[in-house]
Every structure is written in C-alpha cells, then in structure tokens.
N, C-alpha and C positions, 0 to 999 in steps of 0.2 A: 404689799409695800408700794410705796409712791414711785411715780416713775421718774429716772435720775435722767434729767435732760443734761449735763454738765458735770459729769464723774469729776473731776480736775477740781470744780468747785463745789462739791457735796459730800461730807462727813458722814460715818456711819457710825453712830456710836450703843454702843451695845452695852446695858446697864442690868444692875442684878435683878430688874423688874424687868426689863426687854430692849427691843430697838428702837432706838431713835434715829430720824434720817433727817439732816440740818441743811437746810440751800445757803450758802455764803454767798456775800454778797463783794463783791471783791473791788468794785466800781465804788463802792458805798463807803468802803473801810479796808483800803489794800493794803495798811500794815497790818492792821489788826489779823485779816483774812489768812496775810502769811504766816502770822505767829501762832495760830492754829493751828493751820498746815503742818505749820515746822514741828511744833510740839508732836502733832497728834502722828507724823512720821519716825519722829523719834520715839515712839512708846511710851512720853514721859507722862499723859494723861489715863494710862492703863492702871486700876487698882484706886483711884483719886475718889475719895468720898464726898458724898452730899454732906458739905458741912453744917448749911442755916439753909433751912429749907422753911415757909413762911405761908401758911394758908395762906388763898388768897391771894398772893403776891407772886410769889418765887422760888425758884430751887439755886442755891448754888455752889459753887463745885471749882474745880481747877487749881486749887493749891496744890502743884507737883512737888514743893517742898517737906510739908509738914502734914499733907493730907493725902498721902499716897501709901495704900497697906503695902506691907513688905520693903518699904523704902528706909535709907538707910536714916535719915530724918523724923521720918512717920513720928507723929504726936496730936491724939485725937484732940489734947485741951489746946493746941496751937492752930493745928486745919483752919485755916481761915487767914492767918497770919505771914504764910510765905506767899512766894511768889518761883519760878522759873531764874535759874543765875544768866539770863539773858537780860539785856538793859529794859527800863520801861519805855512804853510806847506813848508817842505823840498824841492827844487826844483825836480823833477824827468824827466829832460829833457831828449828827446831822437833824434833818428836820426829819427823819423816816422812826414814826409812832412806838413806841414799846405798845405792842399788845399782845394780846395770847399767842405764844409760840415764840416770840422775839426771841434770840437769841443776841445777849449783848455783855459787853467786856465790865468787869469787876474793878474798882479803884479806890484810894482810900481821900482824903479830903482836895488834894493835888488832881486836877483835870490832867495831869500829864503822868500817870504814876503806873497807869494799867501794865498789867504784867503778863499772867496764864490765868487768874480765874476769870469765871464768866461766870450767868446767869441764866433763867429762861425762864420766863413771866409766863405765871397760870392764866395771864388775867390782863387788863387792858391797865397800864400804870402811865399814865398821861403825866404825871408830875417829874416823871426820869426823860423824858423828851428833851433833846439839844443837852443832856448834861452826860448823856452813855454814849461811848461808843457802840452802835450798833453794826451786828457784823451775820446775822443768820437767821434763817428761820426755819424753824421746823417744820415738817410738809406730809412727814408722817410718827407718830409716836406719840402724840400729846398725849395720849390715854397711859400709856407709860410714866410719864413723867408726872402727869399727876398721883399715880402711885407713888411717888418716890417716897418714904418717911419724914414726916414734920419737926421740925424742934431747931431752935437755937440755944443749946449747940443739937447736933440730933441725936438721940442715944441708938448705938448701933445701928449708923448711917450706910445707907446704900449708897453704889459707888458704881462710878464707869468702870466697867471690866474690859472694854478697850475703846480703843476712838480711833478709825481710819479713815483718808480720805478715797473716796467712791471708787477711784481710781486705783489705787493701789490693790481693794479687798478682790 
C-alpha cells in the first residue's frame, strides 16, 4: 500500500474488488474535500454502488440516496439520480488535468449542482478539464478500480463497502 503522508487528507476506500487509497487535494477543492470527508465520516458512502461505469473513460459512484444497498431509498434503476440531503456545492473548478486516477466531483448540467457523487478516470479525459471539480487522486488501487464492472446502468454493480478518512481507520 501507498505510503500516507497526510492521514487527515487521505480516504481509504475499500470496494468489493479491493482498496483504493485517494490523496485529497484540500488547497485545490476545500469544499468539495470536506464533503467527502463529511460523508465518508458519516458512513453514508458505505454499501454505494458503481452505477455507470464506462471503458475507457470512468467509474462512478456516490449516489448515497438511491444507490446505496440496504438503504432505506436504495433503487438500482435510480442510482445515479440522488444526491446527499446536504445542499449543492459551489463549483471549484481548476486547471489540475483529469487523468488516470483523478478523482473528481459528479454534477448534472448546473456547474454549481455537485452534491456526493464523484468519479475516477481509467484514462486521460482532457475535455472534463475546468468544467470538474477536481478533489483527489489515487496513489494506490488503480488496478482495483479498473476491475470494477462496466455498464451503464451496471448489472449487479460493485460498490464501496466502506470509505474512511486515513485518519480515522
């Protein structure tokens, strides 16, 4: 496993294929960073399935509403379509690249709309640059995460079975 210089800002998240360890970027994107935090403190990213997962492109994940197993919401043909009952976040886009490993925030046509899902690029995706909020990067587990299962929607989608911050586990 990668060595964690910054427990305080490093997610560990544990998926039904293995571990993934995410370096936040907190200078880059410090609402975004908190609302990970917050979430991933409150359990509410535990059990959250890979909804659209996209050769090539992306895996993503984070609907705590509607795409969380055992939740009282859970709705595999919705997953995608909630968000967290906390308000949307500010956009904080930057110039820092989506490429393989990026870790970055999910939104629907509204640059200000991002909520709890996010994403995490297989692959170098140059045309999401300045329009994502980027908030992480993966530093060990890609191997992981490109196992994840494919499909939009996914048929019996793999899922974070938990997400903590470094510090806590």
């Amino acid at each position: 496993m990668a060595e964690i210089k910054d427990p305080e800002n490093t997610v560990i998240m544990e998926t039904t294929k293995g571990k993934v360890v995410i370096a936040l970027f907190p200078d880059l994107a410090p609402g975004h960073v908190a609302r990970i935090k917050e979430l991933s403190r409150e359990g509410a990213y535990d059990g959250v399935v890979f909804h659209r997962v996209i050769p090539d492109f992306m895996a993503q994940t984070g609907d705590v509403k509607f795409g969380k197993k055992g939740g009282e919401s859970f709705n595999p043909g919705r997953a995608g379509m909630g968000g967290s009952d906390k308000p949307d976040l500010q956009a904080e886009f930057s110039a820092t690249p989506h490429v393989r490993g990026t870790c970055s925030m999910a939104r629907s046509q509204s640059p200000n709309s991002a909520n709890s899902q996010f994403f995490v690029c297989f692959t170098d995706a140059p045309w999401l640059n300045k329009q994502y909020s980027v908030w992480g990067q993966v530093i060990d587990g890609m191997d992981v995460i490109d196992q994840i299962k494919k499909g939009e929607p996914v048929s019996d989608p793999d899922s974070i079975v938990s997400m903590k911050v470094a510090a806590d586990a």
